[in-house]
N, C-alpha and C positions, 0 to 999 in steps of 0.2 A: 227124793234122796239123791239122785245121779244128778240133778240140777243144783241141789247144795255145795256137790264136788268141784261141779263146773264153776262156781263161782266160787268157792274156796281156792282152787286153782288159779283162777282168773287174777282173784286179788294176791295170790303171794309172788303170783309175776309182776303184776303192776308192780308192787313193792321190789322187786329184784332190780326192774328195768328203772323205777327213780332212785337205789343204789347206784345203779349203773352209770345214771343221768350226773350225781352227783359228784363222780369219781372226775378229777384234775389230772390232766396230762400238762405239763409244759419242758420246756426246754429251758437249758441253764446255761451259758457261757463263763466259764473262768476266764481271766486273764491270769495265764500265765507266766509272769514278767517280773524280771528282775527292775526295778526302777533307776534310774540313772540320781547319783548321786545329789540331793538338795536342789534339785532344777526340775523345780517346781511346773515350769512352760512348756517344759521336753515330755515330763510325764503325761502331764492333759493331753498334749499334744497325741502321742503314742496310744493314753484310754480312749480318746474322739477317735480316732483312726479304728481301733478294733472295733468298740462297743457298732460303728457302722456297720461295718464289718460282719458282727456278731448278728445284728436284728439283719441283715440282709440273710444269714443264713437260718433264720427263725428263732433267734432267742427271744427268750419271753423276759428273762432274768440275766441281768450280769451284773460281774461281781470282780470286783477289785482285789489284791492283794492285802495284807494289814498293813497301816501306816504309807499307802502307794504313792501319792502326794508329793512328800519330804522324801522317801526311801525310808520310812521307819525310823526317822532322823533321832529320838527318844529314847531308843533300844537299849540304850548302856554302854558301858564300854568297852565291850566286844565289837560293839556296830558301829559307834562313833566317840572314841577316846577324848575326839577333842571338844565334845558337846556336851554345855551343861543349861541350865533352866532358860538363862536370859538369854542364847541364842535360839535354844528352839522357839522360845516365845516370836521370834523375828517371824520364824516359817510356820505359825499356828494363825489360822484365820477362823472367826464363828460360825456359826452354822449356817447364818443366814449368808457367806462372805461372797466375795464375786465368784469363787474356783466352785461354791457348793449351787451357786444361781445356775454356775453354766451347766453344771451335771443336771440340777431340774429342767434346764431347759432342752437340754440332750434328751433325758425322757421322755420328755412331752412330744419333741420330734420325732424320736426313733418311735415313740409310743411302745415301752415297756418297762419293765421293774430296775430298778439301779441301784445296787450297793456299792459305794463310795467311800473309803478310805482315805484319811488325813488329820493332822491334828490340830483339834478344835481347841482355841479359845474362847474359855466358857468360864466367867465370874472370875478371874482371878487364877483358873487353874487349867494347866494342858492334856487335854483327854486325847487318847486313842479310840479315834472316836468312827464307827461307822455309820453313817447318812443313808437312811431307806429313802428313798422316791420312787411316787408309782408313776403308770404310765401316763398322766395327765401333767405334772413335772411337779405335784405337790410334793409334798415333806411327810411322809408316813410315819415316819420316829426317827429315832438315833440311838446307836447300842455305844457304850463306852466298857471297855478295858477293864474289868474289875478284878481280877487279878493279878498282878503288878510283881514280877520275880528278876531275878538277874541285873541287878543295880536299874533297870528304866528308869527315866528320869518322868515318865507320865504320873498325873494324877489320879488314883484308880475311880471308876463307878462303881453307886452300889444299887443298881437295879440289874434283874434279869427277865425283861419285857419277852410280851408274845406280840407279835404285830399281827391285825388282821389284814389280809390284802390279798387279792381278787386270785391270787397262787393259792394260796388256802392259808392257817395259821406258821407263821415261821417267827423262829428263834435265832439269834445271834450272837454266837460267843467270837472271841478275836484268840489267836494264836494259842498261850497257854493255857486258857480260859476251860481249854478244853481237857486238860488235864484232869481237874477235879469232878469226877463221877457227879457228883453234886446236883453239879450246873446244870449238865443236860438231861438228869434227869428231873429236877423242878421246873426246866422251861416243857418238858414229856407233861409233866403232869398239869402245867398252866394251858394245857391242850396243843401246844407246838408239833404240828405234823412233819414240819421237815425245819432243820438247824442249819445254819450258812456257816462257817468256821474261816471266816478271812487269818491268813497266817507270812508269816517270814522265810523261816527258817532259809538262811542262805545255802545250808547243808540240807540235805531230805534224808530219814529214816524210815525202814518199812514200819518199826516197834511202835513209835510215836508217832504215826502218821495214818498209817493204811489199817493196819492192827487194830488201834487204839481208837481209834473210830468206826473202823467197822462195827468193834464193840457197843460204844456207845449205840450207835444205830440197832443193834440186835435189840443191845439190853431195853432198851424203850419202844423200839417195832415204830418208829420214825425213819426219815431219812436225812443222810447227813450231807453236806455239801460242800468239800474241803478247796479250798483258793489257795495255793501260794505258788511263787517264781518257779520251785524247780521239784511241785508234784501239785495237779490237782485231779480229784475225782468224786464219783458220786458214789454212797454207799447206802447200801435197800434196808426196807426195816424186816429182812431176814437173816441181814447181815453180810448179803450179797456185795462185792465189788464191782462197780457199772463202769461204768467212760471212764477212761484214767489213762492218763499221760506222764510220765518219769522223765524230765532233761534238763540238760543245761540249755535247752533252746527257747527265747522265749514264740509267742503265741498262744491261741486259743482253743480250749479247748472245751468238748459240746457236750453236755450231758443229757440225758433224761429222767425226768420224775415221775412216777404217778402215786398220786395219794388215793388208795381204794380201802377196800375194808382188811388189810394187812395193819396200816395205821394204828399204832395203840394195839394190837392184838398178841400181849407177851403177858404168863403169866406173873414174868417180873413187876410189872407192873402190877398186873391184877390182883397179886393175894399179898401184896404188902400188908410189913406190921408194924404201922407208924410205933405205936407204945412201946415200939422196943429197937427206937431207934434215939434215944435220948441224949447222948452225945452227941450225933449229928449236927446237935441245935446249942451245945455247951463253946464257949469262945475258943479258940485253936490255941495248943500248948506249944510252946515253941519247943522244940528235940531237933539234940546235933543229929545230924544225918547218920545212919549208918556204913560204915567203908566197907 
């Protein structure tokens, strides 16, 4: 009897300890950085310089601003009054172009994860587009913009991919993306352990920013990982706030992740009632805003 205990014992450690085995620590680096206006050479320039920078203080992962490339040259006419389709096409290169060769081959060298930021010419149409490469300088995927608000001149996507990749499952929405509850909770449920949110905003808000993502991060028991020029931070899936830096100054800044059995662990998630969420899935009605 007392020999059955022992080894009932025996195996639910075993099982604790390959929990344990299994559990992802890494490090994440933001840039950041406000980008220098449509110069294109200055910006690489400036991402090579950190991203070294970054793997020399152990990141595993970095991440670019949205649209870092151009300066988000796309944005509308708040960000550039005097840009319309056939100039940004001048500053949109494919995926495969020389600016996205050199970020794989940046990977490959520093040997770690690289989200990259620029806009991609792709069939005809200019995407907001983020470039995953892992650490060997391949092409992991590509997330594109698919929500498209405040006159952007961008072409939206309509995927909301999980990549698998040696950090564990991650998701990637761009700036407003993040807005719509939606998004990040269908890439929660495509098993996305942590979400990367490359962003602009040349203002920062706590409401729209720190807030609104901390949430998301609760609501799904993920974690979320916010980039932009003048806020980035990491936020836990208990809705904790981690590494976070607030300025007008640019540089980098370090976060940490650990994906353990927190993950997925909301009963938001868990006792959902798809059948009674049937609008969700009905096409969007357009309504003036309320003042």
């Amino acid at each position: 009897m007392y020999s059955r205990f022992i080894i009932l014992g025996l195996l639910i450690s075993l099982d604790q300890l390959a929990a344990r085995a299994a559990d992802i620590t890494f490090t994440v680096a933001s840039l950041k950085v406000m980008p220098a206006s449509r110069d294109k050479a200055a910006n690489y320039a400036l991402f090579e310089k950190l991203a070294r920078e970054a793997a020399k203080r152990g990141a595993d992962l970095i991440v670019t601003p949205e649209g870092y490339l151009d300066d988000y040259a796309g944005g509308g006419p708040k960000q550039a009054p005097d840009m319309n389709r056939k100039k940004l096409a001048t500053l949109a290169e494919p995926i495969d172009g020389p600016t996205a060769r050199k970020a794989g081959a940046l990977a490959r060298e520093l040997k770690v994860h690289l989200i990259f930021c620029f806009t991609e010419a792709r069939a005809g149409k200019l995407m907001n587009t983020a470039a995953i490469f892992a650490p060997d300088g391949s092409l992991i995927g590509r997330y594109s913009k698919s929500h498209i608000a405040g006159g952007e001149i961008y072409d939206a996507g309509n995927e909301l991919p999980v990549f698998d990749t040696k950090l564990g499952k991650m998701g990637v929405l761009i700036c407003f993306d993040r807005q719509p509850p939606e998004n990040a909770r269908t890439l929660a449920l495509r098993g996305a352990q942590f979400i990367v949110v490359p962003a602009y905003g040349k203002t920062s808000t706590e409401l729209d920013e720190d807030i609104m993502l901390r949430t998301r991060a609760f609501e799904n028991g993920i974690y979320v990982i916010y980039t932009s020029p003048r806020n980035a931070f990491v936020a836990g899936p208990k809705g904790e706030l981690g590494d976070q830096e607030r300025s007008e100054v640019n540089g980098l800044v370090m976060g940490k992740v650990v994906l353990d059995d927190r993950i997925g662990d909301r009963n938001s998630i868990q006792v959902r009632r798809p059948e009674m969420y049937g609008e969700l899935v009905q096409p969007a009605q357009k309504t003036k805003p309320v003042k």
